[in-house]
N, C-alpha and C positions, 0 to 999 in steps of 0.2 A: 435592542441591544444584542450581539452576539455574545456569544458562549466563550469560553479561552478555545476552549476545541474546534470549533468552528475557526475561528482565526488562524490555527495551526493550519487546519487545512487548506484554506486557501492560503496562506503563505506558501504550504509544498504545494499545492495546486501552481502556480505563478514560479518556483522553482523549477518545476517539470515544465513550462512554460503552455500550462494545458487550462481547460476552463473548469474550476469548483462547481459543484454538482452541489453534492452533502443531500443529506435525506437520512431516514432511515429504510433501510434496504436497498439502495444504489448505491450507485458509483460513487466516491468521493471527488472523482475529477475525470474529464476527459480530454483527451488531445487528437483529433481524428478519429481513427478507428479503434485508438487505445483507452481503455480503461486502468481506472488505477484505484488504489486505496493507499487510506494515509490510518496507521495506529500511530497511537500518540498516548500510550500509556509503561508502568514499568516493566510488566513482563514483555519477554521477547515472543515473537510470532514462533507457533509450533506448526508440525507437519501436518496433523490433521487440519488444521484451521487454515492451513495453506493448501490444502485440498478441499474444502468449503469455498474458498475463495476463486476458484480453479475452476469450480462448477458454476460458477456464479457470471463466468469471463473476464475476470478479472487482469491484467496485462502486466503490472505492475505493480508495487506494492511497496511503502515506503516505511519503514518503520524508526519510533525513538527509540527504540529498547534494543532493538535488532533482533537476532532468529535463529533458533536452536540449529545447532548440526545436523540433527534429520530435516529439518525445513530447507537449509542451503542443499541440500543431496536432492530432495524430492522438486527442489526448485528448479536445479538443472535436469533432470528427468523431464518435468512437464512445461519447461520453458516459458520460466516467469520472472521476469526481473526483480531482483532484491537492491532497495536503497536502504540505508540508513548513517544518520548524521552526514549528510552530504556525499555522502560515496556510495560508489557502486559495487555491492556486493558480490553481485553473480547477476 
């Protein structure tokens, strides 16, 4: 049986129209060359954590909660795309 979490992510995984991964410590999904991650919790992604995810190669990044004002600033700096609740952020 899966997790609720698990289920989310492939739901956005199949959104982004990319292949669910999941694990701990990889990628949540992939689409080609792109990597992505899916939060799926109440806080919003912060800048630091979006520069963890940066290092990590991350490409994309989907969130429920969406993402502090330094995170969309540092997002467009190191060109990372920001989704949340079906739109595109930056």
């Amino acid at each position: 049986m899966t997790s609720k979490a698990t289920k989310y992510e492939k739901q956005k995984a199949k959104q982004h129209g990319a292949k669910h991964k999941g694990g701990p410590g990889g990628p949540d999904y992939t689409r080609g060359p792109v990597i992505g991650e899916v939060k799926n919790r109440k806080t919003p992604v912060t800048g630091p954590e979006l520069l963890r995810l940066a290092e990590r190669g991350v490409d994309e990044i989907d969130s429920k909660s969406g993402f502090t004002k330094p995170a969309i600033l540092l997002a467009k700096e190191i060109d990372i795309k920001l989704f949340s609740r079906r739109r595109r952020i930056r």
